[in-house]
C-alpha positions as CSV (number, residue, x, y, z in Angstrom):
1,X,88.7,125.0,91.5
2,X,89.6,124.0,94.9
3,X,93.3,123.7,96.2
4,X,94.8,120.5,98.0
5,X,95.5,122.0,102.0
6,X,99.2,120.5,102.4
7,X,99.7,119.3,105.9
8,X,102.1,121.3,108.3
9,X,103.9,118.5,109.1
10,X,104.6,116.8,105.8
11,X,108.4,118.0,106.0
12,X,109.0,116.7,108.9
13,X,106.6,114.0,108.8
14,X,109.4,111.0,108.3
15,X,110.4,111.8,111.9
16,X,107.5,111.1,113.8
17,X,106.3,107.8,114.0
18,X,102.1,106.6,115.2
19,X,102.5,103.6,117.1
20,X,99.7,101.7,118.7
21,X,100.0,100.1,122.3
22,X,97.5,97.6,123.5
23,X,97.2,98.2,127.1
24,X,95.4,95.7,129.7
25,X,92.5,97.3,131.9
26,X,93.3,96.7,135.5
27,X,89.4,96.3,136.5
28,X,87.7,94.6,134.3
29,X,90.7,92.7,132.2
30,X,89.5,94.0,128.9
31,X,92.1,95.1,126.5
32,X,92.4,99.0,125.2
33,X,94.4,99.8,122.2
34,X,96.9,103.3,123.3
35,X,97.8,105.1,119.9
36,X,100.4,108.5,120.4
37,X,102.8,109.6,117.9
38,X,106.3,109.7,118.9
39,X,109.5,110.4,117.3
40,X,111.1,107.7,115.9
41,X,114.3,106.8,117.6
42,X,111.9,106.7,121.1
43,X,109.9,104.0,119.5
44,X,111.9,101.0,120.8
45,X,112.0,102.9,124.5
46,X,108.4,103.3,124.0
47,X,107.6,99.6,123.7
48,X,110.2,98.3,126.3
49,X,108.3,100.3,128.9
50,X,105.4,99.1,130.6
């Protein structure tokens, strides 16, 4: 049978957060969607920011 791979990070998982920026093109005006993962008490920073 095979074994379940447990992820590297699943300890310290709760601290990091994905967030997802959309982000305006400056040629053409279309809108791009921006996704990093952060830690979680930079979130707020991270959206304040342009």
């Amino acid at each position: 049978m095979a074994k379940k791979v447990v992820a590297s990070l699943q300890s310290s998982g709760k601290d990091f957060a994905k967030v997802i920026k959309m982000v305006k093109g400056p040629k053409t005006g279309a809108y791009a969607f921006k996704e990093e993962i952060i830690p979680t008490d930079q979130v707020k920073d991270y959206f304040a920011k342009k």
